[in-house]
C-alpha positions in Angstrom: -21.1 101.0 70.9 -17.3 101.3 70.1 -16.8 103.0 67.0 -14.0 101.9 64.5 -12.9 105.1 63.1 -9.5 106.1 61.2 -7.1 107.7 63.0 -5.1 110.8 62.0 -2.0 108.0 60.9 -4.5 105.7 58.7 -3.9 107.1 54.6 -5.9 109.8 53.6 -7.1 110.7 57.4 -4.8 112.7 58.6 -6.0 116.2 57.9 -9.4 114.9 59.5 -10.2 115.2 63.3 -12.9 112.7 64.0 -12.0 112.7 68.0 -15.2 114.4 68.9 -17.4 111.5 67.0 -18.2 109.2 69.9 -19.4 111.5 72.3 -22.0 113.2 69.4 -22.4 109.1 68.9 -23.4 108.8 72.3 -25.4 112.2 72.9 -29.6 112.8 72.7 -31.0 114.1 69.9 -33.5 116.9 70.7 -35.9 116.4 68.1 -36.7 120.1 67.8 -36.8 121.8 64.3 -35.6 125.4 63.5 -37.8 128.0 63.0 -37.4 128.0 59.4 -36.1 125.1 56.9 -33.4 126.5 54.6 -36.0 125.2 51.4 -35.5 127.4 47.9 -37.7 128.5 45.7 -37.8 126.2 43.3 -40.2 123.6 42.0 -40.4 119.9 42.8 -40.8 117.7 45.1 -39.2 118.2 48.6 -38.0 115.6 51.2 -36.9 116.6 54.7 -34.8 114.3 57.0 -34.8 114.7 60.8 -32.2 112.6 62.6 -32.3 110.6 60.0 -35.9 109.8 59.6 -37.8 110.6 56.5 -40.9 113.2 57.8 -41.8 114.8 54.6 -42.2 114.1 50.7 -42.4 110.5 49.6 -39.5 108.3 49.0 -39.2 104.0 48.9 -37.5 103.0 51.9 -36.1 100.2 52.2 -32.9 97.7 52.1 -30.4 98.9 49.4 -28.5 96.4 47.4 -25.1 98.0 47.7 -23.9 98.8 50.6 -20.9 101.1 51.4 -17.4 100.4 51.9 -16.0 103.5 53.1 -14.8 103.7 56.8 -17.5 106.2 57.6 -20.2 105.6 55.3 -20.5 102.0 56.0 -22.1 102.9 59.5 -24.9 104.2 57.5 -25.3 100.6 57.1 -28.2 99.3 53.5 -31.3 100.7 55.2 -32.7 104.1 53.4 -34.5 106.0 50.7 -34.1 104.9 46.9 -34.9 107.3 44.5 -35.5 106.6 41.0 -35.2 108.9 37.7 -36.7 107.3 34.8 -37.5 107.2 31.0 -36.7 110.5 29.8 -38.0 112.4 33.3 -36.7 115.4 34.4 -36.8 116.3 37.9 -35.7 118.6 40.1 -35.8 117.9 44.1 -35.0 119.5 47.5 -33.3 117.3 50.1 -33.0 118.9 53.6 -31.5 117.2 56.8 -32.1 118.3 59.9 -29.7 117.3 62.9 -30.7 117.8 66.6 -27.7 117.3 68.6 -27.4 113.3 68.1 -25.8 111.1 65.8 -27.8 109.6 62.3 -26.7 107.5 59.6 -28.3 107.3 56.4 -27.5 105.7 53.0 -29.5 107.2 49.9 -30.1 105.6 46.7 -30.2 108.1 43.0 -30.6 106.0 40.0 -31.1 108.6 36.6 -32.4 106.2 33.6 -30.6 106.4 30.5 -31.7 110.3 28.9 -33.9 111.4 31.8 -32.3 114.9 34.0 -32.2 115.7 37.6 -31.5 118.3 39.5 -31.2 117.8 43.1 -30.5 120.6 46.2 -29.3 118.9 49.3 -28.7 120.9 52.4 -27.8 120.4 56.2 -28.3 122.2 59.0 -28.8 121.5 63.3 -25.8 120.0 65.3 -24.9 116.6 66.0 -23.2 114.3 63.8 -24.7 114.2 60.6 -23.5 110.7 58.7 -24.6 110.0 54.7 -23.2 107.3 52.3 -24.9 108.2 48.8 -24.9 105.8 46.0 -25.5 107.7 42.4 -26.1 105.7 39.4 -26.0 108.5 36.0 -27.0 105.8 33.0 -26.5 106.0 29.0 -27.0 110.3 28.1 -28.3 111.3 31.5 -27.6 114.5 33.6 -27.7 114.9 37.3 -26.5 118.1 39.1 -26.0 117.9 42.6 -25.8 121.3 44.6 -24.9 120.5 48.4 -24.4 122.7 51.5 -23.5 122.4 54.7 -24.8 125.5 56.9 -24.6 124.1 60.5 -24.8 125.4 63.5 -22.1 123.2 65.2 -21.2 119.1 64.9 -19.8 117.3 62.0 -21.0 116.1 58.4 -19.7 113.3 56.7 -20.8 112.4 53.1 -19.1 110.0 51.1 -20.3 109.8 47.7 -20.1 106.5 44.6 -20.9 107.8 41.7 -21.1 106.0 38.4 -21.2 108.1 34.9 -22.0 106.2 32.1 -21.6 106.9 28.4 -22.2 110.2 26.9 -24.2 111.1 30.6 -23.0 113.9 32.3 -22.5 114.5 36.5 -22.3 117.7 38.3 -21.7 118.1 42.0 -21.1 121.4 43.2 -20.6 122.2 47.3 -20.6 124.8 50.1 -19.5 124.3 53.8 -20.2 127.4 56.0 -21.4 127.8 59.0 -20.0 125.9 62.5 -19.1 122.6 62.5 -16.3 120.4 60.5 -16.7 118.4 58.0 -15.5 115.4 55.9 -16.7 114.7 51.9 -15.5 112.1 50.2 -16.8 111.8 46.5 -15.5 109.3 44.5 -16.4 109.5 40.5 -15.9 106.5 38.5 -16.3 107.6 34.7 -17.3 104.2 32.9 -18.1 105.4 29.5 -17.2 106.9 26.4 -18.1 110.9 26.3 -19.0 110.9 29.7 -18.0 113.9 32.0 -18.0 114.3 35.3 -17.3 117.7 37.5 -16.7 117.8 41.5 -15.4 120.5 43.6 -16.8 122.9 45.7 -15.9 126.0 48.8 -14.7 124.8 52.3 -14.8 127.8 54.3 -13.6 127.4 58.0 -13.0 129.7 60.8 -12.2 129.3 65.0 -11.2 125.7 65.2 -12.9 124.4 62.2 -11.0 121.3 60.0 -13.6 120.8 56.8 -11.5 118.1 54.9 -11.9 116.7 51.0 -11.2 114.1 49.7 -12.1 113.5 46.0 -11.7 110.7 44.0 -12.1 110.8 39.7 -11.4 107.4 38.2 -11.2 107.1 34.3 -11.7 103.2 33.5 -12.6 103.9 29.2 -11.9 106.4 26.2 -13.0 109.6 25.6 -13.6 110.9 29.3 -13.2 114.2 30.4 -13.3 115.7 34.2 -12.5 118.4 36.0 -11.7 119.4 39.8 -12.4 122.9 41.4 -11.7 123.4 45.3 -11.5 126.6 46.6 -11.0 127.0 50.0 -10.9 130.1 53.0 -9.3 129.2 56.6 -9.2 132.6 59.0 -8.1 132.2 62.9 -6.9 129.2 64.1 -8.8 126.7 61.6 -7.3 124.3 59.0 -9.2 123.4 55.7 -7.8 121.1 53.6 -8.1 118.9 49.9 -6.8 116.8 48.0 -8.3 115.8 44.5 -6.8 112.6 42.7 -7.6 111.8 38.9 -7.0 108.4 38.0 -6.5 107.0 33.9 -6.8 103.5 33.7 -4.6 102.0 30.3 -7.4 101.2 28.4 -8.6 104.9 29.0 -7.1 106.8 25.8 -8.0 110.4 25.2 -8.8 111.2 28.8 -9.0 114.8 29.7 -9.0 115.7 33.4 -8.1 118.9 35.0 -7.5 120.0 38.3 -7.4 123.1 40.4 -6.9 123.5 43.9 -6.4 127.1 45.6 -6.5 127.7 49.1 -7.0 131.2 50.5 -5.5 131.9 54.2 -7.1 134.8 55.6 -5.1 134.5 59.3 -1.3 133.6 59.1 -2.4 131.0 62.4 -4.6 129.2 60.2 -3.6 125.9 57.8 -4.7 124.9 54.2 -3.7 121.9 53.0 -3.8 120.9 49.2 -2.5 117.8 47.7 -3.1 116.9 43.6 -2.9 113.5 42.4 -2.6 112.1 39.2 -2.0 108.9 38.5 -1.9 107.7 34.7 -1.8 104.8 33.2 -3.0 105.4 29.3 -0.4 106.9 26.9 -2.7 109.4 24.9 -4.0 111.8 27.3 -4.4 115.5 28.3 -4.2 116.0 32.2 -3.1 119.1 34.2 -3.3 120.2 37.8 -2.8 123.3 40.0 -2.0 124.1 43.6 -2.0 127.8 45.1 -2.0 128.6 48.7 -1.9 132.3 49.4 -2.9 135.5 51.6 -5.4 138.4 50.1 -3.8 140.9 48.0 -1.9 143.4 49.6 -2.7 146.1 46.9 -6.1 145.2 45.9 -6.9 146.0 49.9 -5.3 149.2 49.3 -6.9 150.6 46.4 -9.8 149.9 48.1 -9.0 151.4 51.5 -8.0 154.4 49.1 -11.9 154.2 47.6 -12.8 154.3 51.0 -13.9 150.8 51.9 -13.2 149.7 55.1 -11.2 146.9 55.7 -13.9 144.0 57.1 -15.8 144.7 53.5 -12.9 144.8 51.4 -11.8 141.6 52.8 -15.2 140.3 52.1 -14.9 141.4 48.6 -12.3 140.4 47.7 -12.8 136.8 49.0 -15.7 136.2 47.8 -14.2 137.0 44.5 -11.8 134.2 45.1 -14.9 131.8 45.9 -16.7 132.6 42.7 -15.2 130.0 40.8 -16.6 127.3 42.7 -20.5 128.1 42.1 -20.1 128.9 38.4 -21.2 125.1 37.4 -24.4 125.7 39.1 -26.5 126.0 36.4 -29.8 127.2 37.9 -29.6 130.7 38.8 -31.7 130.5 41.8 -29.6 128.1 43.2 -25.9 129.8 42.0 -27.7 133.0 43.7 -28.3 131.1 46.7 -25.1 129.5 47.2 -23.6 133.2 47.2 -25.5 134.6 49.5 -24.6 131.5 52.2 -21.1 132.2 51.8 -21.9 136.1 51.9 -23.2 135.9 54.6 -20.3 133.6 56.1 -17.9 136.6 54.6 -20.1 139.0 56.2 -18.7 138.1 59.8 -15.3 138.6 58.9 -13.4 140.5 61.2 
């Protein structure tokens, strides 16, 4: 099969290196599961993936009605699992995808009824090429936080993510890439209702020859909407991490509040962050801001701790995962925030 994929000079691609995707497109999957699933401690219902294929917990498969449009996420073609929140639920699920070395595609389905909650856990783990288009549906004074990390041992993950937040609902999606591997997430928000908010951002954190690339998309298309953007990302040795976050106010979309805040944190002077705000703004009445940083660890802050007596691999630790903090602290469950640390603790732990 020839793949049509976009190349580093297509818009919006270019930070992306998707070169290695037709031989993982072509490869075997193993079918062998690590010794331990990365599952939490956390009640619910949990549904495990394994190249692709549903093998635990009970979800309606079958033909979605919308199928995606993104250059990646339309391979996952309108087969897939459709999930369905309703009345005034609330639910709280683990997803976990497994990847053994080949390539699977998978759309997924989240519909939250108008006033009902979920919380959802999604992690991914194995090797391979790991491919999701996920289609998320928050009605009338709904809530659904989406917590999502990446710890793989080597391949690539691409998510792209529609999202539609209605009136007075409320969306939440939080992220962590460690581990091996690159990466490409694409969420795109569309807030379509009065007193809606929506919050997307997460930690890219790359090392070797890792690119982990965002690109995140918050449309305002009515009154009254506020959003906010929080990237933080960490590139050490030769890797590049990169992401851009746009915020879009359509005319009609008076007394729209978005923020933005992008900081990228170079722990090698041979590696590349890339950050790129957008806003684009079309209503007269609004309150919008952004914010770009790309810088090295502090100079003195390493000091006064070599002076406490801290060597420097722990200090450097310290000190970054301070600089990570900010992108866990919308995590409301504890046992997931606490989680969420420790992955990227233990990806600081092997710093150098």
């Amino acid at each position: 099969m020839t793949l049509a994929l976009p190349t580093a000079r297509t818009e919006g691609w270019r930070w992306s290196d998707l070169s290695g995707l037709p031989a993982l497109a072509e490869a075997r999957p193993s079918g062998a599961l690590p010794d331990a699933l990365p599952w939490l401690d956390l009640p619910g219902e949990r549904l495990l993936f394994v190249d692709g294929v549903l093998q635990q917990g009970s979800a309606a498969v079958g033909e979605l009605p919308h199928a995606s449009d993104h250059p990646l996420g339309r391979l996952a073609g309108a087969l897939g699992p459709r999930l369905h929140v309703r009345g005034r639920d609330a639910i709280a699920l683990q997803i976990v995808h497994v990847s053994t070395g080949g390539a699977d595609h998978l759309p997924l389905e989240l519909l939250v009824d108008a006033g009902a909650t979920a919380a959802v856990v999604e992690t991914f783990v194995g090797e391979g090429w790991t491919n999701r288009a996920t289609r998320l549906r928050v009605a009338k004074g709904a809530r659904l936080d989406w917590a999502r990390r990446t710890l793989r041992s080597g391949g690539f993950v691409s998510v792209s993510d529609d999202v539609e937040v209605a009136a007075g609902a409320r969306f939440v999606l939080a992220q962590l890439v460690a581990g091996a591997g690159d990466s490409r997430l694409d969420p795109t928000v569309k807030v379509t209702g009065g007193d809606a908010h929506a919050a997307v951002g997460g930690a890219l954190l790359a090392r070797a020859s890792q690119r982990h690339d965002a690109q995140a998309l918050v449309r305002h298309a009515v009154p009254d909407g506020t959003s906010n953007q929080l990237w933080r990302l960490v590139a050490d040795e030769r890797a590049t991490a990169s992401a851009a976050a746009r915020v879009e106010v359509a005319r009609d979309a008076q007394r729209t509040d978005g923020s933005q805040s992008l900081r990228a944190l170079l722990l090698a002077r041979t590696a590349t962050a890339n950050l790129k705000p957008e806003l684009e703004i079309f209503a007269d009445d609004v309150k919008c801001a952004h914010g770009a940083t790309v810088g090295e660890l502090d100079q003195r802050a390493l000091f006064y701790l070599a002076s406490r007596g801290v060597p420097p691999a722990p200090a450097r630790a310290l000190l970054t995962r301070a600089f990570v903090a900010d992108a866990f602290a919308g995590i409301e469950d504890e046992v997931v925030r606490e989680a969420f640390v420790a992955d990227a603790d233990h990806w600081l732990g092997t710093l150098a």
